[in-house]
Structure formats: C-alpha cells, structure tokens
C-alpha positions as CSV (number, residue, x, y, z in Angstrom):
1,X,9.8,-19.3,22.2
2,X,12.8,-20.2,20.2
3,X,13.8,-17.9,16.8
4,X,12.8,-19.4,13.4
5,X,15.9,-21.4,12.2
6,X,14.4,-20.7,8.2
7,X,15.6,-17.9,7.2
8,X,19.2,-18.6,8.9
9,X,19.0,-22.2,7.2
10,X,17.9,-20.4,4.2
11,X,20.9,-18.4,4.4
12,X,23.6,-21.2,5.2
13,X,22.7,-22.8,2.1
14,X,23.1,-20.2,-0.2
15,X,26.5,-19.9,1.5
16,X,27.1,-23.4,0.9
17,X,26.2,-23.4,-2.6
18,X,28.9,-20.4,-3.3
19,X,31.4,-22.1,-0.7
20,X,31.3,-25.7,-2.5
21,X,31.2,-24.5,-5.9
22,X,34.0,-21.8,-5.7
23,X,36.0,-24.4,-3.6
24,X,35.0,-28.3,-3.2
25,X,34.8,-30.0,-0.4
26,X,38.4,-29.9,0.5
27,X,39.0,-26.3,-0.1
28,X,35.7,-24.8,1.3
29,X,35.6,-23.4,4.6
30,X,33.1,-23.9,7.2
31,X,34.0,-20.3,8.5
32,X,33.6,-18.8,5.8
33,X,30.5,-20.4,5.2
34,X,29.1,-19.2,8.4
35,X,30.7,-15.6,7.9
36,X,29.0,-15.6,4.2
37,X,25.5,-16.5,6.2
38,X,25.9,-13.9,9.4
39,X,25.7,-16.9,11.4
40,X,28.1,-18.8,13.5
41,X,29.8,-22.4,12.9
42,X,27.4,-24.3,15.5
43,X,24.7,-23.4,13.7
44,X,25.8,-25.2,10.7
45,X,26.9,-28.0,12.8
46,X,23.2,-27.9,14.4
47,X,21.2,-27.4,11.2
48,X,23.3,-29.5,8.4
49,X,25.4,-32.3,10.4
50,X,29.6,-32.2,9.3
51,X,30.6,-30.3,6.4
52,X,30.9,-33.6,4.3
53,X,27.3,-34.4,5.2
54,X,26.5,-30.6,3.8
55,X,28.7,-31.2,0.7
56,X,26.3,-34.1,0.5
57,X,23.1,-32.1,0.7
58,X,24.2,-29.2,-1.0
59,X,25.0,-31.6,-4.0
60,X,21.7,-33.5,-4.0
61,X,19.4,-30.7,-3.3
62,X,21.3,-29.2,-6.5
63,X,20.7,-32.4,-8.6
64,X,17.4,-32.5,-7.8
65,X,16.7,-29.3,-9.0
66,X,18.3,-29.8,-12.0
67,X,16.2,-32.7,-12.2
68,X,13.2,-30.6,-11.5
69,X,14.3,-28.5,-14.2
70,X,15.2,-30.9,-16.8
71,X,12.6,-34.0,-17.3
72,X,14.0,-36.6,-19.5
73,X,12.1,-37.5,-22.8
74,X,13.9,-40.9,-23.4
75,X,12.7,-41.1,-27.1
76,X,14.0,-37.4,-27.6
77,X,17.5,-37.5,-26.2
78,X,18.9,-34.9,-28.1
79,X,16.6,-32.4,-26.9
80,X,17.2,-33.6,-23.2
81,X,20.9,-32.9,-23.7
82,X,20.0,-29.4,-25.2
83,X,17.9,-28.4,-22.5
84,X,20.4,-30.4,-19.7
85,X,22.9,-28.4,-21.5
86,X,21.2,-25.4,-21.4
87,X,20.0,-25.3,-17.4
88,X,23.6,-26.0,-16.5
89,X,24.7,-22.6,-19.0
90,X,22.3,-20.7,-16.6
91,X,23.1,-22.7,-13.1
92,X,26.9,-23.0,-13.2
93,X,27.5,-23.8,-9.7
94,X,24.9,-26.9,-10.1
95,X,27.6,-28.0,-12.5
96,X,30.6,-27.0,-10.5
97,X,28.9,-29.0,-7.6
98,X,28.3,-32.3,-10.2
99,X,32.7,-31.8,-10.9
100,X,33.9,-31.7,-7.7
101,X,31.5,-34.7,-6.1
102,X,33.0,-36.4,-9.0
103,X,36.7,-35.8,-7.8
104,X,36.3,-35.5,-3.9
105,X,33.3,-37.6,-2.7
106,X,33.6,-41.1,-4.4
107,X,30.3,-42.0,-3.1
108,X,26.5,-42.2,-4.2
109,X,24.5,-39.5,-3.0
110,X,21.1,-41.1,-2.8
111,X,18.8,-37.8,-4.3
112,X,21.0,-38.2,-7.5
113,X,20.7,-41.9,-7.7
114,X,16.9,-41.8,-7.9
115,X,17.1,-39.1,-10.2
116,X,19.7,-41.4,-12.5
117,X,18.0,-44.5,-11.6
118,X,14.3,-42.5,-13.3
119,X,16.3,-42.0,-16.4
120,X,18.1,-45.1,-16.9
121,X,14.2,-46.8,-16.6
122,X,13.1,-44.2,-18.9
123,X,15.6,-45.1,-21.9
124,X,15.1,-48.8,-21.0
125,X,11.5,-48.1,-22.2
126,X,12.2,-46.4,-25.0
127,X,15.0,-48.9,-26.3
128,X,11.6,-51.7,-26.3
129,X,9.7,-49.3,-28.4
130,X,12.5,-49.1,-30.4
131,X,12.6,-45.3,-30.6
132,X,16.5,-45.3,-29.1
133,X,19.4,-47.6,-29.9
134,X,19.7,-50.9,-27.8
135,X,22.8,-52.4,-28.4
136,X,24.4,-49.9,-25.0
137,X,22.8,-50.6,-22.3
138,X,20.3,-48.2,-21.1
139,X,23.3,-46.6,-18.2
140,X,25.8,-46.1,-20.2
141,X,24.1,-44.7,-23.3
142,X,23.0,-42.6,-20.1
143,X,26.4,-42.0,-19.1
144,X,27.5,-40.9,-22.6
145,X,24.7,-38.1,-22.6
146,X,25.8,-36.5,-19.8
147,X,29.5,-36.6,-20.8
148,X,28.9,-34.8,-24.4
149,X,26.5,-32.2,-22.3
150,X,29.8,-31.4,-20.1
151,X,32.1,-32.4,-22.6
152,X,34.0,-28.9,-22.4
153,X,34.5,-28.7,-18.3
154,X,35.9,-32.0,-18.3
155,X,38.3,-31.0,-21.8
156,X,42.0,-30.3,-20.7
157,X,42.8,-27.0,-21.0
158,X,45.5,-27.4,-23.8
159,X,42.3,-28.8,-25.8
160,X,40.5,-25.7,-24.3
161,X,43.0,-23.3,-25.2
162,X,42.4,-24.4,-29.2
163,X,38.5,-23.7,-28.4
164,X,36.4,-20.7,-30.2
165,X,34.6,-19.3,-26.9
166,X,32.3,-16.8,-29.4
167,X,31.0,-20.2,-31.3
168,X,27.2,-20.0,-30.7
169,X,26.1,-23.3,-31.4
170,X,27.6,-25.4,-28.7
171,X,24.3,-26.5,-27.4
172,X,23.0,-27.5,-31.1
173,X,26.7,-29.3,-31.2
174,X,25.7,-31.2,-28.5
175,X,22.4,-32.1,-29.8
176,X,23.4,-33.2,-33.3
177,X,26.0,-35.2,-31.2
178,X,23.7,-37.1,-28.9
179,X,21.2,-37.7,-31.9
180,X,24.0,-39.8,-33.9
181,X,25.0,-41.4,-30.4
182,X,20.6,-42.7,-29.4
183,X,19.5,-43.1,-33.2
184,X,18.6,-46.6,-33.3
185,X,19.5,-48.5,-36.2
186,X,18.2,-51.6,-37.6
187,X,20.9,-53.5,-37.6
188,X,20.9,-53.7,-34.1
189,X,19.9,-56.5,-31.7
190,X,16.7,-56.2,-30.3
C-alpha cells in the first residue's frame, strides 16, 4: 500500500506559500520549495503540476481564504474594507501573493474570479436598493475598494518614506475613505 501523500502535500503548500510570497513566481525556487517541505522536486511535479500551475493554486487557495474570511456586506462597504483591511494586517503573505499575481501572472485565476464575480453581484444589488452609489459601475466601485485597502503596498517608496508607521488608525483611514467613495447621493442617476 502506497504512503499517504497528505501530510507531504500538506507540507509543499506551506512551502509554497513562504516560497511565492518571499519571492514570486519568477524568483521562487522549486528546490527550495521541496527542501523547505523534506520532500523532493518530483513530488511537487506529481502533486501540484509546473510551478506556474502551483503559483496558480497557491494564489487561489489564498483568495479564497481570504474570501472565507472576509464576506462582503455590499450596503456596508466601509466595514468590508476594514475587515479586508484587517485580515490582510494578520495574513501578509495572502497579500504578498495578490502583488506579485498582479505583476507576474497577467491572467485570471478562476477561484478569485468567482470570489470577485460574488462581490461585483453583491454591490449591483445594493446600488438598486439604493443603499450604495450607482453612477460607477458595480466593478470598479469594486476595484477602488480594494485599491484604498492596499493603498500603502502599492505607494512608492519615496511616498512611503514620508509615511508615520506608529499612526494607529490606518484601518479607520481606510474606512472613512471608502465610506465617501460608496455613499450614494441623490443626485445620482438611478
């Protein structure tokens, strides 16, 4: 009877998380994945595919979670982007992972287009009750969120260097900023 492949799966992801988030997909290491996991290359070959298609899983099974973690309230979007905000202060590498399939794999990765494609029907919804702006369309109000919840890791560093790292209310910042982004007004189109 052959080994259990769990635990050694187990452990290859975990290795892949740190691997991809320290490094992207051009800079990690399939070796040093395998070292990380005390296991050898094949296996990762056998279990996952090629490292882009483990850069692929790695980065939905990471948006998922994050998904998992964070439900969207359409009609509360500033408290989405507080807690969105807040999950990614605890899970770092979930964000690290988001940045560099941003720059390296300019391609959908189908977990986190059901996850955006959820939202995006969710403040549809809540634009007809009328309980979020409707004049941006319900993707890119969508898009906006999620740039003012990362706002800092995609800041240059000259703007970063001018930034007060102590300053305790970034997540309330971002809040207060996503609530004057959604507040509908009426003089908006319906």
């Amino acid at each position: 009877m052959p080994p259990d492949a769990t635990e050694t799966k187990r452990r290859l992801m975990k290795a892949a998380i740190d691997e991809f988030a320290a490094h992207g997909l051009a800079g990690a290491r399939v070796d040093r994945i395998a070292e990380q996991a005390s296991a050898n290359k094949r296996s990762i070959y056998m279990h996952f595919g090629t490292k882009e298609e483990l850069f692929d899983r790695v980065v939905g099974d990471a948006m998922a979670e994050l998904g998992r973690a964070v439900a969207i309230d359409a009609g509360d979007l500033p408290r989405y982007a507080g807690a969105l905000f807040a999950q990614l202060e605890q899970r770092p590498h979930v964000r690290r992972l988001y940045l560099w399939a941003g720059l390296e794999r300019q391609q959908p990765v189908e977990a986190e287009v059901a996850e955006y494609r959820r939202n995006v029907a969710a403040i549809s919804a809540a634009q007809r009750a009328g309980s979020v702006r409707s004049d941006i369309p319900a993707i890119e109000l969508l898009a906006m969120v999620v740039a003012l919840v990362i706002s800092w890791d995609t800041a240059s560093w000259s703007l970063k260097a001018l930034r007060e790292d102590s300053f305790p209310g970034r997540q309330a910042a971002v809040e207060a900023a996503v609530a004057g982004l959604a507040r509908p007004s009426f003089a908006q189109p319906c």
